[in-house]
LOLOGU-200167 format. One line per field, with one value per residue (C-alpha): x, y, z. Coordinates in steps of 0.2 Angstrom, whole numbers, padded with zeros to 4 digits, always signed. Each point is the difference from the previous one (the first is absolute). Last residue first. Example, Ala and Ser with C-alpha at 12.3 -4.5 7.8 and 13.67 -1.06 7.14 Angstrom:
2
xx = [+0068:-0006]
yy = [-0005:-0017]
zz = [+0036:+0003]
END
This chain:
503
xx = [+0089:-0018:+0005:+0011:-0009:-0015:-0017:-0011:-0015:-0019:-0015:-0016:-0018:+0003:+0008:-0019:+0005:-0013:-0010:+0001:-0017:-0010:+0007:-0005:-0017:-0003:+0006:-0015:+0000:+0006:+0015:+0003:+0015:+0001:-0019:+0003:-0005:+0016:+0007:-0003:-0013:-0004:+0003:-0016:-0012:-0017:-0011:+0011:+0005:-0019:+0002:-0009:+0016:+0014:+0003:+0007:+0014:+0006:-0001:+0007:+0016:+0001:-0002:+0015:+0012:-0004:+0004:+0015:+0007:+0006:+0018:+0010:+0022:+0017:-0011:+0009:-0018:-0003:+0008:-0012:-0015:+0002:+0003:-0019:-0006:+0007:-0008:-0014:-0001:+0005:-0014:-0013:+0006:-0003:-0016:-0004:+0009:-0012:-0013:-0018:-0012:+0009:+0014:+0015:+0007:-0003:+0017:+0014:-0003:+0016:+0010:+0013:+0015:+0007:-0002:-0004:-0007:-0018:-0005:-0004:-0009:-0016:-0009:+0009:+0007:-0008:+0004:-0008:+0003:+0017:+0003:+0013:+0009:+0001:+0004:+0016:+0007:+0019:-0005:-0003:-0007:+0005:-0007:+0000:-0005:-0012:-0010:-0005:-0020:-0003:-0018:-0001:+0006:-0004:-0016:-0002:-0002:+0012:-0002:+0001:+0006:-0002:-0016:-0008:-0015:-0002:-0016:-0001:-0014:+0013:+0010:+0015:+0012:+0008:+0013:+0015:-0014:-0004:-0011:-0014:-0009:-0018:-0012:-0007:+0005:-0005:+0003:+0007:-0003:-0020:+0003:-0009:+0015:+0003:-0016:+0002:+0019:-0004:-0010:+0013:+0003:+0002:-0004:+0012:-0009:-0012:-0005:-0018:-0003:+0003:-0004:+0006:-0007:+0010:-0004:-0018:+0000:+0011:-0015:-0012:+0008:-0004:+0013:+0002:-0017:+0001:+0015:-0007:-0015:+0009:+0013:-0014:-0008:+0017:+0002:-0017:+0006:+0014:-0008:-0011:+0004:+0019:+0003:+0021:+0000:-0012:+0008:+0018:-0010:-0005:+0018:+0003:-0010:+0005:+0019:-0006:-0007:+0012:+0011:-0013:-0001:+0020:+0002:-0015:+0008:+0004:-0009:+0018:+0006:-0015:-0010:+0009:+0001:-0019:-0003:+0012:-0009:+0009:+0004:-0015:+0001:-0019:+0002:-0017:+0000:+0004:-0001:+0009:+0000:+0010:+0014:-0002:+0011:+0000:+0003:+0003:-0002:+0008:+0010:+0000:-0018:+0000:+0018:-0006:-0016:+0007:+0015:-0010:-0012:+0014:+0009:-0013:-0005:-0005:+0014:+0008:+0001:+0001:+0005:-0001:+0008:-0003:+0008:+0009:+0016:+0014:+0012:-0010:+0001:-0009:+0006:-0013:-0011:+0009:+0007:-0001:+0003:-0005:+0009:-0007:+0008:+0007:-0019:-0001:-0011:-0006:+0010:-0011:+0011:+0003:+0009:+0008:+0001:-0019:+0000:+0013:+0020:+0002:+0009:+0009:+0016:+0009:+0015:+0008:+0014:+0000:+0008:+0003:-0003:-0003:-0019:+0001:+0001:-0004:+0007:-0011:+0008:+0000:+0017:-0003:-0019:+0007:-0017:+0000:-0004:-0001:-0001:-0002:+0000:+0011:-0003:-0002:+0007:-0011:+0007:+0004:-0018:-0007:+0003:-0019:-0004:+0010:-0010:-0016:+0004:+0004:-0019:-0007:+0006:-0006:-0016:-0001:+0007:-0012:-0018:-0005:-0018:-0010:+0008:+0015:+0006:+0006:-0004:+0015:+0000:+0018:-0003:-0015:+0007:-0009:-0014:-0011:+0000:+0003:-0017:+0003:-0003:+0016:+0008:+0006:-0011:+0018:+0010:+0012:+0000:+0018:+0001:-0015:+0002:+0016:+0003:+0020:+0009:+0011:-0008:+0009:-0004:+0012:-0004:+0013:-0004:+0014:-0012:-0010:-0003:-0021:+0001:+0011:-0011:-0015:+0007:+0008:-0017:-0008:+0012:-0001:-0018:-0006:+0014:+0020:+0000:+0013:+0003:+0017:+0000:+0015:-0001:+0006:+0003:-0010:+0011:+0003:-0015:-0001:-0018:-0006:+0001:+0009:-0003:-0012:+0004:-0005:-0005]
yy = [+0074:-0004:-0013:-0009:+0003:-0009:+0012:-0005:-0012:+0008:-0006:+0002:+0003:+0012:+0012:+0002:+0004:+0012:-0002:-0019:-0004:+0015:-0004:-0017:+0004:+0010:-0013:-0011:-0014:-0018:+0004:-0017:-0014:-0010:-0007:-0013:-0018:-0008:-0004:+0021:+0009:+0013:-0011:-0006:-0011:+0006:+0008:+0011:+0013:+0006:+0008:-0006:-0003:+0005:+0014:-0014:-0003:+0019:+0000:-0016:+0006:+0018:-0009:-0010:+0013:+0009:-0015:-0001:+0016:+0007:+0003:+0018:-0002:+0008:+0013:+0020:+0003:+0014:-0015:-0012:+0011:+0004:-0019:-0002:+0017:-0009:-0016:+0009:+0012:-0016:-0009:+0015:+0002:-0021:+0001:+0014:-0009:-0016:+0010:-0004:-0015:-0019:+0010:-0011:+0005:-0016:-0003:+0009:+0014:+0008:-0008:+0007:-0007:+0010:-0014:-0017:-0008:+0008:+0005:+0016:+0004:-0008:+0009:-0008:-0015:-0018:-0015:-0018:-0014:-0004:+0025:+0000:-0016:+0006:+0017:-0009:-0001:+0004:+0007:+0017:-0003:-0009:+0002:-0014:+0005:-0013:+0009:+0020:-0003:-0018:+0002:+0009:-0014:+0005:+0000:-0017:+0009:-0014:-0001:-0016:+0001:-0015:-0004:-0020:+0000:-0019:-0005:-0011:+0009:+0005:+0011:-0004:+0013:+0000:-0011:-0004:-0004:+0009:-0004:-0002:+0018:+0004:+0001:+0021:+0000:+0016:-0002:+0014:+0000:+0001:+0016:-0003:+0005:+0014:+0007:-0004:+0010:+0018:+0009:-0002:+0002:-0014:-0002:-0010:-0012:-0001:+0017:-0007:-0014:-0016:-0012:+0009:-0001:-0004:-0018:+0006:+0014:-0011:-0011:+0014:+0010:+0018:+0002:+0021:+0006:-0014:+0005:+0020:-0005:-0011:+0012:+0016:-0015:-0007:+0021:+0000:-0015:+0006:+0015:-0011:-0017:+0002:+0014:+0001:-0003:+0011:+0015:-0006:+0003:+0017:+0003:+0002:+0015:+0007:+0004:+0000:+0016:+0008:-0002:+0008:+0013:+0004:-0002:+0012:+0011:+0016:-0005:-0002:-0018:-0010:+0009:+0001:-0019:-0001:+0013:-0010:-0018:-0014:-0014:-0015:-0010:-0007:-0012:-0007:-0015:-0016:-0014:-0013:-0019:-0015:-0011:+0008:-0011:+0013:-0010:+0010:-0005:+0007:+0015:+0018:+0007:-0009:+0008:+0016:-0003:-0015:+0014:+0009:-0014:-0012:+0016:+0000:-0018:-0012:-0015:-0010:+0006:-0011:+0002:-0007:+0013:+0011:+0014:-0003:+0003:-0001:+0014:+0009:-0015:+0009:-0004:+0006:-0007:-0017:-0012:-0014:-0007:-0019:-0017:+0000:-0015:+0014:+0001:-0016:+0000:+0018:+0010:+0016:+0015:+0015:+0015:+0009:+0020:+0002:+0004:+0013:-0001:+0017:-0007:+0018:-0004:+0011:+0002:-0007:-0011:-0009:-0017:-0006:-0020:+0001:-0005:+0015:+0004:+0014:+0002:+0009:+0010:+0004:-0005:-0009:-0010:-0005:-0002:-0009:+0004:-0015:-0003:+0017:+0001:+0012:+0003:+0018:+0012:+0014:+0015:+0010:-0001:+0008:+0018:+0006:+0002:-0014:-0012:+0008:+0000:-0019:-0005:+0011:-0011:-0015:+0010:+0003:-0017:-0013:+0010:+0016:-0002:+0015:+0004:+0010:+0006:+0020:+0007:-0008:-0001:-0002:+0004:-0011:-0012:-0010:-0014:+0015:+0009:-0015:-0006:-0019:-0017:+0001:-0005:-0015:-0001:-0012:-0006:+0013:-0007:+0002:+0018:+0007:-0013:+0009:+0013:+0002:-0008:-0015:-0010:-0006:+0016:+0008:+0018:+0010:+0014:+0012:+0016:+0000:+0018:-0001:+0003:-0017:-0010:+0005:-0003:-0017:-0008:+0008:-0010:-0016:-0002:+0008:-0014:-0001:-0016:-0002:+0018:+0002:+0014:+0008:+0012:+0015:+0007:+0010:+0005:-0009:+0001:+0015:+0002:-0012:-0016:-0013:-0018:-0010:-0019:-0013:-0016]
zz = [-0021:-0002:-0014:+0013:+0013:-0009:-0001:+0014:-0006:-0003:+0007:-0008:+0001:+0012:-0012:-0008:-0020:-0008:-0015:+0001:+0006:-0008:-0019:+0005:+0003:-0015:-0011:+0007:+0010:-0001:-0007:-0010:-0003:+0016:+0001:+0011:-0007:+0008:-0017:-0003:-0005:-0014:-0012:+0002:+0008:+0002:+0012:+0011:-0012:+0001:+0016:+0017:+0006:-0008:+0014:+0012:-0010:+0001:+0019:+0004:-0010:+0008:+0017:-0006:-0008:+0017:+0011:-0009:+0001:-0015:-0003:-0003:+0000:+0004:+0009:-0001:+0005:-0015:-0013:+0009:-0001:-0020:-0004:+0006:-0006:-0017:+0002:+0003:-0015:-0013:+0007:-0002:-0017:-0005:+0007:-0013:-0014:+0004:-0007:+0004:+0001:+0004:+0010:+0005:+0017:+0010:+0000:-0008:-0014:+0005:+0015:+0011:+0009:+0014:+0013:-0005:+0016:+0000:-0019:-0007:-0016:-0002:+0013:+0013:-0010:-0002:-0012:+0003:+0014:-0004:+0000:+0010:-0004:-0019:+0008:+0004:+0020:+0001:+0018:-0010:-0016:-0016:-0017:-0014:-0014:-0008:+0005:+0000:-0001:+0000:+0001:-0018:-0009:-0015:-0013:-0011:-0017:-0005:-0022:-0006:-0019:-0014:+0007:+0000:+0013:+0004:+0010:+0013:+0011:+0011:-0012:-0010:-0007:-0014:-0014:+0011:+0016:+0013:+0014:+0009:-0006:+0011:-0013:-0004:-0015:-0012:-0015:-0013:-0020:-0004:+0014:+0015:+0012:-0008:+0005:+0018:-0001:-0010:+0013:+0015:+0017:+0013:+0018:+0009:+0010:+0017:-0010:-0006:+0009:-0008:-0015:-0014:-0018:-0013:-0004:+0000:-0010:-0014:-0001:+0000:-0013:+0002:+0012:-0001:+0005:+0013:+0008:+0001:+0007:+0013:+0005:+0002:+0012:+0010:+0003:+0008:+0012:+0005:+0006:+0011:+0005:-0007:+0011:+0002:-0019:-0005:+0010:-0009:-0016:+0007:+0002:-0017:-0001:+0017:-0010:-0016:+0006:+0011:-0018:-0010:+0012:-0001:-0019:-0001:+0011:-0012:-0018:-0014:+0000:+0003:-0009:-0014:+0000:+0003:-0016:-0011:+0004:+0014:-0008:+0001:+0014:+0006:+0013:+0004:+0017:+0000:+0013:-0003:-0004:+0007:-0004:-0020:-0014:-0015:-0017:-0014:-0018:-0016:+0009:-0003:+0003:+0015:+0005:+0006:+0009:+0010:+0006:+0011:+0007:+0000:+0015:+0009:+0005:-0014:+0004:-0013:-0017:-0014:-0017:-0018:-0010:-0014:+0002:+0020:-0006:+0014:-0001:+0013:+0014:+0014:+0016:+0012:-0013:+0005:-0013:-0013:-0017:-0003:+0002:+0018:+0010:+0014:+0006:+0000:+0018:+0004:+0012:-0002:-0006:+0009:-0004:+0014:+0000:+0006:+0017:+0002:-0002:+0012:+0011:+0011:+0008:+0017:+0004:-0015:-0006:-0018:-0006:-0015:-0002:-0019:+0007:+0011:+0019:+0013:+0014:+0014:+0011:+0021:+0004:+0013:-0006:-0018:-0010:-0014:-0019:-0014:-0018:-0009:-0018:-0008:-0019:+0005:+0012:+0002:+0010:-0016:-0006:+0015:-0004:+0001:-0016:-0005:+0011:-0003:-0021:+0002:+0010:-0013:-0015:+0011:+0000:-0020:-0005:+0011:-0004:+0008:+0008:-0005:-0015:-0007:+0015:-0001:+0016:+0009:+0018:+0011:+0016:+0003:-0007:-0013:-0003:+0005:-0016:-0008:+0003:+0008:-0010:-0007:-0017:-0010:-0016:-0009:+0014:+0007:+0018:+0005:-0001:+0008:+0012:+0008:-0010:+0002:-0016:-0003:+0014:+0018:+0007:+0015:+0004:+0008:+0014:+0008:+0002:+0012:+0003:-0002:-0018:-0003:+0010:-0007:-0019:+0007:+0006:-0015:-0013:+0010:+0001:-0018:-0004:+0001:+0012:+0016:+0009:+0009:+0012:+0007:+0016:+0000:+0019:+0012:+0014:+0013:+0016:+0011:-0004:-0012:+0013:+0001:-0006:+0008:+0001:-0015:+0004]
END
């Protein structure tokens, strides 16, 4: 356990501490944009791709975009007026993602191609080491994981999966030099990233096969580019940026709403989705197939106008089998059939539950977060986590958002870890840890809010091996923006600087 460190008055003088920050995403990038403009100026970024972005750079599958309004998929601090549509598409935000970093002098900190193995904790000297798969090795007071939930691909573990004499790969791993035109193709999985990209390629390929575990709910996305006049608008009418802002703001969170009241408002948002799904499934047999058999939020919630009428074009299938295995020509499904494809196509989502592993991080005692977190992953508030002192997480547990903008949780992070860093540097404190009982009180809480909500009702990615829901916010961004606005010292302990450093 970590002992008080002195106090502000009479304590050593405030010194620079160093911060390694692992993942170059919206995470990463803001964690080191606040830090930097609040005095901390001895940042790097570690990210194990070729180029910051995050997601936005992996996942450059043909219709990829986001689900949220631009003008709030953003930073606050860093608003354009000049989007070309309502949700941007994969190019334009990873393209905004680059100008944010450059803007504001990140760039240089970014070393790329590096990805990170291991940190530990070294208790007497109060740093964290910090290790590579070309075994380098990095020293820092204090680290930042900013890998977020969906960095893993995940494929199922089917039997003969290897035997397959076909071309495959992951949507987050888009094989553009393969040619899709006139193809036989499968695409397992119809969460949210098949529904963009199954519009695209249809047109493309001589027969798609979309193998669907279960179905989704839908509701209208309508993305046409912005018209002249709106643009204008945009750009040149004082505080319309600002209001329309505020407004996507409590807009998106009226989803949330629905989903915390599935008996009521949920309820009238599951009607406007079932008009609108069967305006678009005209054909009963497919209607059927696709139709979800849950409470209306218990899952994602999925946006799109163009997916459930691909989906009953002459040349796609919808399967809705369970698949046995794979054989050198397909796939084969329970019911015995054989569904010959010269491409599969994983549109299996990620492993979102495994957060930052398989790096292996060690605490204090020489205890692993693995250990930590046997019976499923926890942090106060999703960022802080008793036993590894001065180690920060960004989009963490429990901080996904199933209606807003995960950019916003992602600011109010990046503002605590760094009033966090900012109250040991004013202490003189070699190190900040949360106290157990608090990180555990803060864990009870946040499960016990689930009930009664709609995420309870089905099984979902959401949820752990243990069944606890380990992914999802279970409020409202307003909440959170509350909870984290101001760092409570009592909260946490801080460790006495080393002499040596002191000294």
């Amino acid at each position: 356990m970590l002992q008080a460190g002195s106090g502000v008055n009479g304590g050593p003088p405030a010194r620079d501490l160093e911060v390694i920050i692992i993942g170059a995403g919206f995470g990463g990038i803001g964690a080191a944009i606040e830090l930097r403009r609040h005095g901390i100026r001895s940042v790097r970024i570690l990210e194990k791709a070729s180029d910051l972005g995050g997601t936005w750079y992996y996942n450059s599958y043909p219709g990829a975009a986001c689900d949220v309004p631009s003008h709030l998929y953003s930073f606050s601090y860093a608003q354009r007026k000049d989007w070309l549509r309502l949700c941007s598409f994969q190019a334009e935000i990873h393209s905004y993602l680059q100008d944010v970093a450059r803007d504001h002098g990140i760039e240089p900190l970014i070393r790329t191609n590096t990805a990170v193995t291991g940190c530990s904790w070294d208790e007497q000297r109060c740093r964290w080491t910090v290790r590579d798969s070309d075994a380098n090795t990095y020293e820092a007071d204090a680290i930042v994981i900013a890998t977020g939930q969906l960095d893993q691909p995940s494929i199922p573990e089917l039997p003969g999966v290897e035997s397959f004499a076909g071309h495959t790969f992951h949507s987050a791993e888009w094989d553009h030099g393969y040619d899709l035109e006139g193809k036989r193709v499968a695409v397992v999985g119809s969460g949210a990233s098949a529904v963009q990209f199954v519009p695209e390629i249809a047109p493309r390929v001589r027969r798609l096969s979309v193998f669907q575990r279960t179905g989704n709910w839908f509701l209208p996305r309508a993305n046409r580019r912005y018209p002249a006049w709106a643009k204008a608008a945009f750009e040149r009418v004082p505080g319309l940026q600002a209001w329309r802002r505020i407004f996507l703001f409590y807009y998106t969170e009226s989803l949330t709403l629905c989903i915390r009241n599935p008996r009521t408002f949920g309820r009238l948002m599951a009607l406007r989705s079932t008009g609108f799904m069967r305006s678009q499934l005209r054909d009963r047999e497919v209607r059927r197939k696709a139709w979800p058999d849950y409470t209306f939020g218990c899952k994602r919630i999925l946006f799109s106008s163009t997916f459930l009428p691909a989906l009953q074009r002459p040349n796609v299938e919808l399967v809705t089998e369970a698949i046995e295995h794979v054989e050198p020509e397909g796939l084969r499904t329970r019911d015995g059939r054989l569904h010959e494809v010269d491409c599969v196509i994983w549109a299996t989502g990620f492993k979102t539950n495994d957060f930052m592993f398989p790096m292996e991080i060690t605490g204090t005692g020489g205890r692993s977060l693995s250990e930590s977190w046997a019976s499923g992953p926890h942090a106060h508030l999703g960022i802080t986590v008793p036993g590894f002192p001065n180690m920060f997480l960004m989009y963490g547990p429990n901080t996904n958002t199933s209606g807003g903008s995960i950019i916003v949780y992602l600011e109010a992070q990046a503002r605590y870890l760094r009033q966090a860093l900012e109250r040991v540097r004013a202490r003189g404190a070699g190190a900040i840890e949360v106290r157990r009982e608090v990180e555990a009180a803060s864990d009870r809480s946040v499960q016990e809010r689930f009930a009664g909500t709609a995420w309870m009702d089905c099984e979902s990615w959401y949820r752990d091996v243990h069944g606890r829901i380990v992914a999802n916010w279970p409020g409202y961004m307003r909440d959170y923006l509350q909870m984290t606005d101001a760092l409570d010292e009592a909260e946490f302990t801080f460790a006495p600087l080393p002499e040596r450093v002191a000294a």
